[in-house]
Structure formats: C-alpha cells, structure tokens
C-alpha positions, -999 to +999 in steps of 0.1 A: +062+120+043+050+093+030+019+075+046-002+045+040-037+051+064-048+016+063-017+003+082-004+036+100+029+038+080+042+072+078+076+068+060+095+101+063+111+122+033+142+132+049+155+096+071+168+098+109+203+095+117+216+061+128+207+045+161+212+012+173+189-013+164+188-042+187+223-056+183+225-035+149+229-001+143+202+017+114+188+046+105+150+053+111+127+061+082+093+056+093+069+048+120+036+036+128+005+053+139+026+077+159+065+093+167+060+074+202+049+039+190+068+015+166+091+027+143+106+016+112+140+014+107+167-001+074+196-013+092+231-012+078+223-046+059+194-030+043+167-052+058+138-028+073+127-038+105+101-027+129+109-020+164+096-007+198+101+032+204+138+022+223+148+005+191+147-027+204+126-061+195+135-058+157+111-076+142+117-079+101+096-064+076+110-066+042+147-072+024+147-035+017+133-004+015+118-008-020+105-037-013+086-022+016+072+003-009+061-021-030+043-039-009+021-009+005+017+000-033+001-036-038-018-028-010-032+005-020-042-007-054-058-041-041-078-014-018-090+007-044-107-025-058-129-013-024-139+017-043-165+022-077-144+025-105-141+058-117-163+067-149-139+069-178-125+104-191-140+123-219-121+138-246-136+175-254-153+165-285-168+137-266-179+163-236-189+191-266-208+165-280-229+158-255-234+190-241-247+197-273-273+166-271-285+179-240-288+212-250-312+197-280-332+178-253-318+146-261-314+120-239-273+110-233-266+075-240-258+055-212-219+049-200-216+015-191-203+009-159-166-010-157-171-042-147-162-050-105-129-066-101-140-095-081-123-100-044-109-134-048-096-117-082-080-092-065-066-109-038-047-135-059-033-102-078-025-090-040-002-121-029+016-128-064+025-093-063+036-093-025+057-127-036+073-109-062+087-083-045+098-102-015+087-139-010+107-137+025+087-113+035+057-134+039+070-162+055+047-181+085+044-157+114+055-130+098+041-094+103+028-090+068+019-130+065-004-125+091-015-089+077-027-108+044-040-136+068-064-107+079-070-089+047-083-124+032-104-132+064-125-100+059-157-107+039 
C-alpha cells in the first residue's frame, strides 16, 4: 500500500473489484484517512474520483491514475523542501581521509551547507509540475485547486 501522510491517501497494491460509482461503475484503489471514510476509486473511463464510503458523490480527482501519482510525488518533493537538506555522501577515500585527519588531531574542514530552496521557489516548481501532469485537475473549486490554495496560504 501506497500512502501519502500529509493528505491521508493510502492507495492499495492489489485494487478492489468493481462497484458502482455514482451513475458509473469502478474499481476502488485507495482511500482516505481510513477503510470507512472516502475512498478513491478509477472508474471505467479512467478518471479517479473520490467518493463517500457508499460510493456515491464522486467528486473528480485527476484524468487517471498516474496522474494522481504524480501529483502526490510533486507533493512529497515540494515537502521535503520542509526538511534540512541532507549533508552530501562521502566516497571512502573522502571518509578514510578524514578519519585520518582526525586521528592526527586536525581539525576537519567545514562542509558547506546546501543552500535552502526558497518557498516561493518551491512552490512555483509545485504548480508547473501539478499543471503538467493534469491541468484539469486544478481547475477552480477543485479538490486539489483548493489543496494548493492551502499549501500556498501556510507561512
């Protein structure tokens, strides 16, 4: 199973049989925060759609499954823009090296730190990602439109 913490998506590994989905029929692959709440569904069209826990109410995430996957992949890197950037890798000569150097009481040089990716930075990266892999997707009054509406209103 597939999940995505900030947003409760748990898309599963093996997908559910068809059911009807509002006036469609479908076949559920995922579901949010919990197996009793909303659940996500690709109906025979392709679209995936979220709906209440009858399968009703479809409301429409994204043109397709991969699309849906991309878009919580844009999300999960434009989050780990949150995070300190990991110090770059060492090759073993590098880490013998200074092992050595501190073994001889010398003091190791400094690693510069990477340099932040700004917010704005990464926001702008976040949306013409997001547009590229479905533009539909973030139409006005749209569940991920107003998702991004939110992400860009935190501070």
């Amino acid at each position: 199973m597939t999940s995505d913490p900030r947003f409760g998506i748990e898309l599963y590994d093996a997908p559910a049989g068809p059911q009807r989905i509002g006036d469609a029929t479908g076949t559920l692959v995922g579901h949010v925060w919990s197996l009793d709440a909303e659940r996500l569904a690709v109906r025979d069209d392709g679209r995936v759609v979220l709906v209440d826990p009858g399968g009703r109410n479809p409301l429409e995430l994204n043109r397709d499954l991969p699309a849906l996957r991309e878009f919580l992949a844009a999300f999960g890197r434009y989050y780990a823009g949150d995070r300190p950037a990991a110090p770059a890798p060492m090759t073993k000569a590098e880490a013998r090296e200074r092992l050595a150097a501190l073994q001889r009481g010398d003091a190791a040089p400094a690693v510069p730190a990477p340099t932040p990716v700004p917010r704005e930075t990464r926001l702008a990266a976040l949306r013409a990602e997001l547009a590229a892999a479905d533009e539909k997707a973030l139409a006005a009054g749209s569940w991920w439109s107003r998702v991004l509406d939110e992400v860009a209103a935190r501070r």
